[in-house]
N, CA, C and O atoms as CSV, one atom per row, in Angstrom:
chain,resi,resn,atom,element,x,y,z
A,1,UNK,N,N,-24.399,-10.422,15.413
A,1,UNK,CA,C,-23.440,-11.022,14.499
A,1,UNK,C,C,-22.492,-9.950,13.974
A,1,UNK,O,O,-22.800,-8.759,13.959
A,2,UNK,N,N,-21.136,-10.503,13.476
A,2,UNK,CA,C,-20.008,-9.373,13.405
A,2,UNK,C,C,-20.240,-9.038,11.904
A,2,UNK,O,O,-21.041,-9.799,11.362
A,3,UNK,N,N,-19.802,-8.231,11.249
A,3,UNK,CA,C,-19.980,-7.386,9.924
A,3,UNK,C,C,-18.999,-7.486,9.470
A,3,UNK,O,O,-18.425,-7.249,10.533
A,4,UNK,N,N,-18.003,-7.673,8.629
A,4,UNK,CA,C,-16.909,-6.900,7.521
A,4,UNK,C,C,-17.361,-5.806,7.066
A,4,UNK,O,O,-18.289,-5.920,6.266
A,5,UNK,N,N,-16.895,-4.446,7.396
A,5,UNK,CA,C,-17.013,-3.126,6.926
A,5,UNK,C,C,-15.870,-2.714,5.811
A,5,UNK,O,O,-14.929,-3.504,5.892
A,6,UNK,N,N,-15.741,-2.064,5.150
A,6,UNK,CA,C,-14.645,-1.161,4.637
A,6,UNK,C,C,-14.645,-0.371,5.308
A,6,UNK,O,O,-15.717,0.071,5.724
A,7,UNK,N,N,-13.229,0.243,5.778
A,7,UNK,CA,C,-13.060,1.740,6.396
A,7,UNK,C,C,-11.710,2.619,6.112
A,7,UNK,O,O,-10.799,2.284,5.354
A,8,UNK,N,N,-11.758,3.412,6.625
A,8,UNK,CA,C,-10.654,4.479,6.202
A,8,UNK,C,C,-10.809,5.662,6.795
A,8,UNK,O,O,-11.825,6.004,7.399
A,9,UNK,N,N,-9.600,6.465,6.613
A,9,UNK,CA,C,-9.488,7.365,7.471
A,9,UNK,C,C,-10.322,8.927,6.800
A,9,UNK,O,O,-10.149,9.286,5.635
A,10,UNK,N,N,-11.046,9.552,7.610
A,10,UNK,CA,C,-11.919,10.633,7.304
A,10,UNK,C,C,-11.322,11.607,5.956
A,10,UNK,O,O,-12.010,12.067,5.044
A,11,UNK,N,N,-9.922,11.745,6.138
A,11,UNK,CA,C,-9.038,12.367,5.147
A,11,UNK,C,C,-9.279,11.580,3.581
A,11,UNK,O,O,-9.664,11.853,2.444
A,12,UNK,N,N,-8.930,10.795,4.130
A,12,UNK,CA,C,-8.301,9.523,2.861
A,12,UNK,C,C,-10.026,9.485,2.015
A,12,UNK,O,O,-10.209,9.777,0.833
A,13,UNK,N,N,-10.786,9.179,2.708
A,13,UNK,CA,C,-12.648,9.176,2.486
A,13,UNK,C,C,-12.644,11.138,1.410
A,13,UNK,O,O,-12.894,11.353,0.224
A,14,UNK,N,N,-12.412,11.721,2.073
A,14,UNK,CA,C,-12.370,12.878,1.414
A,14,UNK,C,C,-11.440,13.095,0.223
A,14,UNK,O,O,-11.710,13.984,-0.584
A,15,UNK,N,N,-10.117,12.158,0.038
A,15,UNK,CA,C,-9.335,12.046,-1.453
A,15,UNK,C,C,-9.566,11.291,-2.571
A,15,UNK,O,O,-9.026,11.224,-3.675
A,16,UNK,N,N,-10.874,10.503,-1.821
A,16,UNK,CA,C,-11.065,9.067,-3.031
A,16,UNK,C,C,-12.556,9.454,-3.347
A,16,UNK,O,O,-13.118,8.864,-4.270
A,17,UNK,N,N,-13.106,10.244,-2.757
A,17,UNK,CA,C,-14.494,10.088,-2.492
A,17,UNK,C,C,-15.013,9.105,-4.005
A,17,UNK,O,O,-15.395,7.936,-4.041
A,18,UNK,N,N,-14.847,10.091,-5.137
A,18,UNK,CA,C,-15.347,9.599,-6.462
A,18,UNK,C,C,-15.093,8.230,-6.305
A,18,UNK,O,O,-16.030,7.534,-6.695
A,19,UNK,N,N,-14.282,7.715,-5.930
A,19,UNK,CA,C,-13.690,6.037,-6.489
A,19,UNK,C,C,-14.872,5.481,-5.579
A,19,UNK,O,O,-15.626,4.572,-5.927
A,20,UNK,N,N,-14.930,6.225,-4.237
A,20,UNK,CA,C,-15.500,5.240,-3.401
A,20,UNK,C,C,-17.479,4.985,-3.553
A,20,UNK,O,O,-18.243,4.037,-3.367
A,21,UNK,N,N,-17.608,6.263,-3.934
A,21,UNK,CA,C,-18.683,6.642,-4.647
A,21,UNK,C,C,-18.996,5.723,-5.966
A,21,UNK,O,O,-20.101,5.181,-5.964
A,22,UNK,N,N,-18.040,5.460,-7.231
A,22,UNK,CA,C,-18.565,4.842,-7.970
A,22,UNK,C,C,-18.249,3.022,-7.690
A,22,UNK,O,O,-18.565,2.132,-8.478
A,23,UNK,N,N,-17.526,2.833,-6.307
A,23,UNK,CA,C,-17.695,1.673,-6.395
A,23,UNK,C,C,-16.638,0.816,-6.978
A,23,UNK,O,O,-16.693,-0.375,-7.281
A,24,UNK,N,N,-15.282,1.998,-7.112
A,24,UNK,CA,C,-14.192,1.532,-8.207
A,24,UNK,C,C,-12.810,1.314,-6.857
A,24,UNK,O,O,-12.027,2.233,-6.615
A,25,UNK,N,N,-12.755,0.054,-6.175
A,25,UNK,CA,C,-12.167,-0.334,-5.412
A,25,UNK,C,C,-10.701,-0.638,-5.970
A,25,UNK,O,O,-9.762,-0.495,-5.187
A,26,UNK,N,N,-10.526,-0.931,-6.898
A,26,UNK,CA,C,-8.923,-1.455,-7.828
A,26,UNK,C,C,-8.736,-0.013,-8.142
A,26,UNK,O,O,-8.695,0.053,-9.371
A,27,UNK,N,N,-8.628,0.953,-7.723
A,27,UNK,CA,C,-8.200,2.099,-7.466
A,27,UNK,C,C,-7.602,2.923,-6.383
A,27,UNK,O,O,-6.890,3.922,-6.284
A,28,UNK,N,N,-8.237,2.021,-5.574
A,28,UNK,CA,C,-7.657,2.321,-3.932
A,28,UNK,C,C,-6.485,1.456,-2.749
A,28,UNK,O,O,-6.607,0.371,-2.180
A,29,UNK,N,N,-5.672,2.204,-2.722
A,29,UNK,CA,C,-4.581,1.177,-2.061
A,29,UNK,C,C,-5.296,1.171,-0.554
A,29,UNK,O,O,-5.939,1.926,0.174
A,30,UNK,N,N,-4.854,0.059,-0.569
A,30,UNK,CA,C,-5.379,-0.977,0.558
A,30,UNK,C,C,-4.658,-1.672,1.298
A,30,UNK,O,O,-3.872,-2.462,0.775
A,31,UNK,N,N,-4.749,-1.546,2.820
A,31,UNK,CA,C,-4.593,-2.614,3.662
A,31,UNK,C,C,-4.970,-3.801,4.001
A,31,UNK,O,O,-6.199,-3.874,4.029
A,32,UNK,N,N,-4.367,-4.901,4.310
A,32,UNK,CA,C,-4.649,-6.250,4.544
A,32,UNK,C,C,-3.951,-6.821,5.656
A,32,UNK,O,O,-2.733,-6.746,5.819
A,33,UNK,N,N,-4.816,-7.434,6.466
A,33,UNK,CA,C,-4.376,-8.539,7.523
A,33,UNK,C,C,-4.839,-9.853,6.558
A,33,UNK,O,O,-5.755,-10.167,5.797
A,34,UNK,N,N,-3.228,-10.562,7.263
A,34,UNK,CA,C,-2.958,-11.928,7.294
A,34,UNK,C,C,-3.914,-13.290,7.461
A,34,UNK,O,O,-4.252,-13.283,8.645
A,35,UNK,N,N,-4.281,-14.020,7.047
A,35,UNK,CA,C,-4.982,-15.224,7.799
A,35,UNK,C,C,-6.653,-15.165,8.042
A,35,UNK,O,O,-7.348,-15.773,8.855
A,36,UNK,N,N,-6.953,-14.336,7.165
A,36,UNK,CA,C,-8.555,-13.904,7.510
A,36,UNK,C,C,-9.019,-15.116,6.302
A,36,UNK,O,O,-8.476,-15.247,5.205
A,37,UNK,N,N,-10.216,-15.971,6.859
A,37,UNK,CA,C,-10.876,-16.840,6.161
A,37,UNK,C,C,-11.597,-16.289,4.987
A,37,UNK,O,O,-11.565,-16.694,3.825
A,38,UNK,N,N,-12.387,-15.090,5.602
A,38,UNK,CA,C,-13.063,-14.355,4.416
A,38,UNK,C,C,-11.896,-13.157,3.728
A,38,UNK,O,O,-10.793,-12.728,4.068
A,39,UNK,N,N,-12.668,-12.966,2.801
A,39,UNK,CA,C,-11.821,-12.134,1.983
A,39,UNK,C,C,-12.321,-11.082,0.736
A,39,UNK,O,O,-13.380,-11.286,0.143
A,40,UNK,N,N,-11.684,-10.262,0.504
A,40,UNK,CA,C,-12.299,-9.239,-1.001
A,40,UNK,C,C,-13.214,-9.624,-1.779
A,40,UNK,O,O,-14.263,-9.030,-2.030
A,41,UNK,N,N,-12.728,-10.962,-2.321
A,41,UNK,CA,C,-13.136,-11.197,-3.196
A,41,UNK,C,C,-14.985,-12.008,-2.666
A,41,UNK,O,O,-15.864,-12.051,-3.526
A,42,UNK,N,N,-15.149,-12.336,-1.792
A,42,UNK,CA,C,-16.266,-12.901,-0.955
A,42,UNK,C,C,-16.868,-11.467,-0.520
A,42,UNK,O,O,-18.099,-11.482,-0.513
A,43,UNK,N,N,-16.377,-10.413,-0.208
A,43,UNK,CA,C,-17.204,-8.904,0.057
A,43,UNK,C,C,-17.382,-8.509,-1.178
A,43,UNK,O,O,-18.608,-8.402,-1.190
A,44,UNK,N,N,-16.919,-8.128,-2.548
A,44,UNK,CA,C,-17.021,-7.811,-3.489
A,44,UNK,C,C,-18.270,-8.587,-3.854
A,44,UNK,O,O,-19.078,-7.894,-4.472
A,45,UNK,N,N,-18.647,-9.841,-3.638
A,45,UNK,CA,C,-19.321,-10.786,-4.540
A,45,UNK,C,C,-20.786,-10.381,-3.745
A,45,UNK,O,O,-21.762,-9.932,-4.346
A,46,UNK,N,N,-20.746,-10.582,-2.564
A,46,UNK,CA,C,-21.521,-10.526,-1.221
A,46,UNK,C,C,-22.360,-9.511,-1.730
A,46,UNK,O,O,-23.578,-9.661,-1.825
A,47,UNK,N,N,-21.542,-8.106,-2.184
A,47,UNK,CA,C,-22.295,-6.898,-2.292
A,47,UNK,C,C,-22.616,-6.570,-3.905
A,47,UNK,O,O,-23.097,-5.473,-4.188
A,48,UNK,N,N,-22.379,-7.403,-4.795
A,48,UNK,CA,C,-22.524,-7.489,-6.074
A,48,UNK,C,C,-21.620,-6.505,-6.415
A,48,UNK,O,O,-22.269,-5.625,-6.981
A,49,UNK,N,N,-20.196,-6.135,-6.350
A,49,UNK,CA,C,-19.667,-5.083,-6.858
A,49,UNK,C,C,-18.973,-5.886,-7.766
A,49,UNK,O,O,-18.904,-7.115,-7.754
A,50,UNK,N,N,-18.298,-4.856,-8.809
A,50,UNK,CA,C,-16.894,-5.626,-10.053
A,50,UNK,C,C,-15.794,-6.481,-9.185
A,50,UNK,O,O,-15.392,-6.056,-8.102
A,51,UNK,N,N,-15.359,-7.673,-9.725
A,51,UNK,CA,C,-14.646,-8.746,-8.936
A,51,UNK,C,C,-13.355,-8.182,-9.555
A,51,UNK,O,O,-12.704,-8.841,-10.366
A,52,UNK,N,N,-12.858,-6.464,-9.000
A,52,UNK,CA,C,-11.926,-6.510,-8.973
A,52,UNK,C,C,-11.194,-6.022,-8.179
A,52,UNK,O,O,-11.285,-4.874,-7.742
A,53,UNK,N,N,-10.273,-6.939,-7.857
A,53,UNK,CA,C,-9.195,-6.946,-6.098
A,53,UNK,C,C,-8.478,-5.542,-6.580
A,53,UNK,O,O,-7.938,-5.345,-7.668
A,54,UNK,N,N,-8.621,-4.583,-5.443
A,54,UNK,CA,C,-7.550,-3.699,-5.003
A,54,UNK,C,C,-6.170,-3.826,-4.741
A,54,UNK,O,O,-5.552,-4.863,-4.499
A,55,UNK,N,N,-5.736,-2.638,-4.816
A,55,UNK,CA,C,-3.707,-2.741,-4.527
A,55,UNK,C,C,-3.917,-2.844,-3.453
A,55,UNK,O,O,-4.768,-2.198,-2.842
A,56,UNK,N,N,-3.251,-3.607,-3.034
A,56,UNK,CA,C,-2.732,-4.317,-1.436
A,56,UNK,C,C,-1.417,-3.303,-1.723
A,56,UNK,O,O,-0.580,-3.247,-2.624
A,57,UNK,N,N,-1.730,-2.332,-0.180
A,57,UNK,CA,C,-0.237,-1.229,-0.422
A,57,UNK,C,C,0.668,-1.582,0.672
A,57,UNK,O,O,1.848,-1.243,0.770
A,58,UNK,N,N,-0.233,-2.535,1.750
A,58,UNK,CA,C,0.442,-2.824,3.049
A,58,UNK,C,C,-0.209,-3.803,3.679
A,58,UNK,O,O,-1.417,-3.802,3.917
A,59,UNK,N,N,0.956,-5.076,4.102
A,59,UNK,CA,C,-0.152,-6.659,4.147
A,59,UNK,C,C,0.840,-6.456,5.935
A,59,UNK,O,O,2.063,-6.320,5.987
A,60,UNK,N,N,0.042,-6.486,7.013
A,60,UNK,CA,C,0.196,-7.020,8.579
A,60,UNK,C,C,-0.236,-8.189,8.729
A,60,UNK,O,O,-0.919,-8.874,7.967
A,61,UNK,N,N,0.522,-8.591,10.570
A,61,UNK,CA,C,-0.123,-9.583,10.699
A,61,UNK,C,C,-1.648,-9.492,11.792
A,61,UNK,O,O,-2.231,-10.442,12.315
A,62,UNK,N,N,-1.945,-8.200,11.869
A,62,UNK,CA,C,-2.769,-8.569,12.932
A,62,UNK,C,C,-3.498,-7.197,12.362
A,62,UNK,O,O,-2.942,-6.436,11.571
A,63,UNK,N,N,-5.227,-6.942,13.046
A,63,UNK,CA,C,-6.122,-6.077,13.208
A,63,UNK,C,C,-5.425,-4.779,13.414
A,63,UNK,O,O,-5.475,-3.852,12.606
A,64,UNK,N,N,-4.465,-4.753,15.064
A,64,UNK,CA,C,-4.501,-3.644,15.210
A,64,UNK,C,C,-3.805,-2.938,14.334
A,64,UNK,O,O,-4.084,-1.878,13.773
A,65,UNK,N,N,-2.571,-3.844,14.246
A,65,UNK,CA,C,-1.595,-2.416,12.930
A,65,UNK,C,C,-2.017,-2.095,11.900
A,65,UNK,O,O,-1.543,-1.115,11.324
A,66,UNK,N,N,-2.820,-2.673,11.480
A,66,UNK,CA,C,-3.573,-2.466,10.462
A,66,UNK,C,C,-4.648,-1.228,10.693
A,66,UNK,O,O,-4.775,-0.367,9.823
A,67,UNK,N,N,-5.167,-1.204,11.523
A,67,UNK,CA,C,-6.220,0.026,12.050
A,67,UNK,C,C,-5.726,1.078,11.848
A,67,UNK,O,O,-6.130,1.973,11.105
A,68,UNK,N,N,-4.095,1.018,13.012
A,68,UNK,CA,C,-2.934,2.128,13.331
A,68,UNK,C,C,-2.635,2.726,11.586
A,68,UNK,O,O,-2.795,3.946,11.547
A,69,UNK,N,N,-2.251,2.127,10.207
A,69,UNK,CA,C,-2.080,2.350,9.905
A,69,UNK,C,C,-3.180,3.179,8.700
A,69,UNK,O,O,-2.975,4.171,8.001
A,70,UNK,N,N,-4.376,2.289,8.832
A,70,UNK,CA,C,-5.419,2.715,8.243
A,70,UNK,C,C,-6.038,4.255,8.888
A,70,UNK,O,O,-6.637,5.108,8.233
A,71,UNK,N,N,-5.652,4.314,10.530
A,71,UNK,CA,C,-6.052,6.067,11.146
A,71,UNK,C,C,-4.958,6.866,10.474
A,71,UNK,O,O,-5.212,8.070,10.435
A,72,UNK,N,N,-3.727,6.479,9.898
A,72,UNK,CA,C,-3.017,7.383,9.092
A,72,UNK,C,C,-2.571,7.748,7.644
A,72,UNK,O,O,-1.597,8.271,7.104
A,73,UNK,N,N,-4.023,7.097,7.210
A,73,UNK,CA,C,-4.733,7.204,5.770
A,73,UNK,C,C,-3.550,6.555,4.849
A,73,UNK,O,O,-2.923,7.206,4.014
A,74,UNK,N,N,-3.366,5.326,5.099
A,74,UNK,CA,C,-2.817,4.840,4.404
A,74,UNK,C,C,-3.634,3.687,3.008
A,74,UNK,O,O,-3.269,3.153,1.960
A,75,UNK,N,N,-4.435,3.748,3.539
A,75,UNK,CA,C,-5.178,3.246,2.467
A,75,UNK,C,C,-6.872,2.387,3.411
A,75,UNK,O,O,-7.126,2.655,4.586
A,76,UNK,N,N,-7.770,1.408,2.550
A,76,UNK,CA,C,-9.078,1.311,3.320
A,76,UNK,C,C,-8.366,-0.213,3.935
A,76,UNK,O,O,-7.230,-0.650,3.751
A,77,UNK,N,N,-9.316,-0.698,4.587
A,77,UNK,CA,C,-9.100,-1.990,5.389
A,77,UNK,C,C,-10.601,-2.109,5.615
A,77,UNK,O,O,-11.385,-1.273,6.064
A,78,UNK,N,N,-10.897,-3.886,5.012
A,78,UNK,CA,C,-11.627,-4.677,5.715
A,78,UNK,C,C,-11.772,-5.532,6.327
A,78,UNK,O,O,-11.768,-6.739,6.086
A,79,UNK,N,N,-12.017,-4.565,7.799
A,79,UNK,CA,C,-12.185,-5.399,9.059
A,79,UNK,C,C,-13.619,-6.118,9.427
A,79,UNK,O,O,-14.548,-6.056,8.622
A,80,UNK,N,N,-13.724,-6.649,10.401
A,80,UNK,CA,C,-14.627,-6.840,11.055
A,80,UNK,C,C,-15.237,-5.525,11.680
A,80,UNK,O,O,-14.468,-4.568,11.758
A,81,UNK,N,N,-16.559,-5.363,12.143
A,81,UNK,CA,C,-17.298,-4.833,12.837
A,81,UNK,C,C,-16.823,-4.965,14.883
A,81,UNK,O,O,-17.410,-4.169,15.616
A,82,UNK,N,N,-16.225,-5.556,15.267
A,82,UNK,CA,C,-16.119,-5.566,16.169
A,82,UNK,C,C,-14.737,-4.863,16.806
A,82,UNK,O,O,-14.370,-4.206,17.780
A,83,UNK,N,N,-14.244,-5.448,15.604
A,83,UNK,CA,C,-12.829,-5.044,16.014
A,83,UNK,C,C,-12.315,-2.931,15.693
A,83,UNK,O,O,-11.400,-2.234,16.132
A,84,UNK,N,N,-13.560,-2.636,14.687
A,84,UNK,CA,C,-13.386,-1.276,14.579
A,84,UNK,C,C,-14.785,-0.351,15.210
A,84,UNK,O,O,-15.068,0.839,15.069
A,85,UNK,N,N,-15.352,-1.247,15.806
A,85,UNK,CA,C,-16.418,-0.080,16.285
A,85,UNK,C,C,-16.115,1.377,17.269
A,85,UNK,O,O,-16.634,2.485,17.138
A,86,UNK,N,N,-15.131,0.939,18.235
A,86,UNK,CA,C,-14.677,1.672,18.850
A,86,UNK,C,C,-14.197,3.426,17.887
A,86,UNK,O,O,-14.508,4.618,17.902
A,87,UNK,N,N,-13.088,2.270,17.023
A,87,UNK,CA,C,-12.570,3.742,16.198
A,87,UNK,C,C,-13.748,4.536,15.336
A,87,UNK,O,O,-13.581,5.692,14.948
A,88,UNK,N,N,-14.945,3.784,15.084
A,88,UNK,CA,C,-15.744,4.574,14.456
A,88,UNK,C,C,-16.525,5.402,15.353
A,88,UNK,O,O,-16.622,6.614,15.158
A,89,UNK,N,N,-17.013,4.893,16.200
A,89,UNK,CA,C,-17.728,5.719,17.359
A,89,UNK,C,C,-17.021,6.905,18.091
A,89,UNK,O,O,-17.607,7.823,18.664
A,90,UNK,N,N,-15.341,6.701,17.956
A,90,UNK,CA,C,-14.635,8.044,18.153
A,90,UNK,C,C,-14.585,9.249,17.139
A,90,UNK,O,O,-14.565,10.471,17.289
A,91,UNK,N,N,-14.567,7.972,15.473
A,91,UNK,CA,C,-14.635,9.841,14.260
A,91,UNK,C,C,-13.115,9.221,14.250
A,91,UNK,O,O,-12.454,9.777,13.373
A,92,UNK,N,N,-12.454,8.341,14.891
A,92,UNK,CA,C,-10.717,8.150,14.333
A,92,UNK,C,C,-11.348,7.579,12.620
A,92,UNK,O,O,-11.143,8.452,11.777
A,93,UNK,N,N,-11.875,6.614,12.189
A,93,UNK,CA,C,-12.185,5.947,11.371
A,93,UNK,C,C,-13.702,6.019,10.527
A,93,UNK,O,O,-14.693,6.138,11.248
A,94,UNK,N,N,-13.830,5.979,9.644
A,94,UNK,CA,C,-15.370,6.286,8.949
A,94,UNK,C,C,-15.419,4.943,7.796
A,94,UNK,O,O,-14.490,4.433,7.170
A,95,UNK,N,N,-16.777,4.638,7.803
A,95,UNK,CA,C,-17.127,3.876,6.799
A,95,UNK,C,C,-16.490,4.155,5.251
A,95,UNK,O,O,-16.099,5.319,5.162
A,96,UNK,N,N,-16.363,3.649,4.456
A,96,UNK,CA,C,-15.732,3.439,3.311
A,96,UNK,C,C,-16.740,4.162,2.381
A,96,UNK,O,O,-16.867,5.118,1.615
A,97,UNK,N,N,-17.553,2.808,3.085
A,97,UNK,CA,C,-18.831,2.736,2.362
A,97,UNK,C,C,-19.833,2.080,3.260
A,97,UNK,O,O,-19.350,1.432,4.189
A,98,UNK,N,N,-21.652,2.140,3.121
A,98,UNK,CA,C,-22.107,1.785,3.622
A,98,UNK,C,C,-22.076,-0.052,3.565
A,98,UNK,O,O,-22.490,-0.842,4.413
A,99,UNK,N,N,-21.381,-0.339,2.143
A,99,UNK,CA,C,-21.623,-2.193,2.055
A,99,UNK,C,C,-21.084,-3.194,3.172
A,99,UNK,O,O,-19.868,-3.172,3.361
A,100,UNK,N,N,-21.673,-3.862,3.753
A,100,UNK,CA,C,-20.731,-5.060,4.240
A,100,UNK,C,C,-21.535,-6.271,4.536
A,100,UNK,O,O,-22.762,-6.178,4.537
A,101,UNK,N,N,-21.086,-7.136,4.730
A,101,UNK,CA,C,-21.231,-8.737,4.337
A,101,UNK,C,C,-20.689,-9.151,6.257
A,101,UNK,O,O,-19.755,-8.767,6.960
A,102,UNK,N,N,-22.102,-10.290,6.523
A,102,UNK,CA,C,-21.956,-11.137,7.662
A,102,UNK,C,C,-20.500,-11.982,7.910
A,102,UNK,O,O,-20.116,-12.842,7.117
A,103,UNK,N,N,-19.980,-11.719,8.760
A,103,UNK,CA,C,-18.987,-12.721,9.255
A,103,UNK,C,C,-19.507,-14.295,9.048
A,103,UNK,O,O,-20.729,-14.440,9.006
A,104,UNK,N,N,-18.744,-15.384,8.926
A,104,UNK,CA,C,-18.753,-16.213,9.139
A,104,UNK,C,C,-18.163,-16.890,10.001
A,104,UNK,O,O,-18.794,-17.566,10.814
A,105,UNK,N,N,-16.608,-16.821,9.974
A,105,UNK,CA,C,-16.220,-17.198,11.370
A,105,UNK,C,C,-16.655,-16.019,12.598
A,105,UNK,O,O,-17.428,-15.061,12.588
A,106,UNK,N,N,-15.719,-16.630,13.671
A,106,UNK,CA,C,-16.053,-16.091,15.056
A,106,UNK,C,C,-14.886,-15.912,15.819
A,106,UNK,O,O,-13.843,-16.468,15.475
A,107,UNK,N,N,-14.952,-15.113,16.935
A,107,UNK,CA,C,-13.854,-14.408,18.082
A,107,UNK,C,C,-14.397,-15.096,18.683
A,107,UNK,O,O,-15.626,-15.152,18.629
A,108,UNK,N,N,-13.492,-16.055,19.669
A,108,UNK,CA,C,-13.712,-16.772,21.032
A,108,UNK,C,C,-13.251,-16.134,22.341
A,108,UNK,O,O,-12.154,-15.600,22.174
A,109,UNK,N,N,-13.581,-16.043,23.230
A,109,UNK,CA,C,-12.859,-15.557,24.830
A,109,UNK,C,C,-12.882,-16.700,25.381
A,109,UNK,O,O,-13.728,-17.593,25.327
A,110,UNK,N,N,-11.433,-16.595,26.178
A,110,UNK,CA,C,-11.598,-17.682,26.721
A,110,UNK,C,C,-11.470,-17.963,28.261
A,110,UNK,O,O,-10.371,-17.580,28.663
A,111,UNK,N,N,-11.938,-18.294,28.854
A,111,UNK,CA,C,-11.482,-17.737,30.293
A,111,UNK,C,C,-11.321,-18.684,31.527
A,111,UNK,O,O,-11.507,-19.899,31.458
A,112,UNK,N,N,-11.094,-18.265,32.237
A,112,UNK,CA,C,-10.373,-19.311,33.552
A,112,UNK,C,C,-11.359,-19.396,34.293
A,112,UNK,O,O,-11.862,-18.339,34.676
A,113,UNK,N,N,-12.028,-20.868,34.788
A,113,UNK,CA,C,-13.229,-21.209,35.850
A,113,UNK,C,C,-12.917,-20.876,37.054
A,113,UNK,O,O,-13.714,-21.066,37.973
């Protein structure tokens, strides 16, 4: 099953550490994709943290630019687990934090018989 992680770039993890450490997310500018069912406020709750939403510093419409912009420490993004494993398994991207909360929806493939 897919995960919502927080992540961010190794740099950016090393400028916030304290915030990210105490858990103080409305301190950290943040990226956001468009159209996602789940949301902050459902990870915040999920993981019992303070229900309070972060600066949105940069809203896309899709995963990847959002990644692109999150590898150039522009602020954290919560993605899915699937869609960032790659960048974490390279060291482009690092956990936020260890918290994250089960997907509910789902990625379909679809393919030709």
């Amino acid at each position: 099953q897919e995960h919502w992680q927080l992540v961010c770039s190794p740099d950016f993890k090393n400028q916030y550490q304290d915030s990210l450490v105490e858990h103080d997310f409305s301190a950290l500018p943040t990226v956001q994709v468009k159209g996602y069912r789940e949301n902050w406020l459902q990870w915040l709750s999920h993981n019992q943290f303070e229900m309070t939403l972060p600066k949105v510093l940069l809203e896309v419409s899709n995963s990847l630019h959002a990644l692109e912009a999150v590898k150039h420490g522009i602020g954290v993004l919560l993605v899915r687990s699937l869609a960032v494993s790659e960048l974490l398994e390279k060291n482009d991207l690092v956990l936020a934090t260890e918290s994250s909360m089960p997907a509910e929806s789902a990625h379909y493939l679809i393919t030709k018989h």
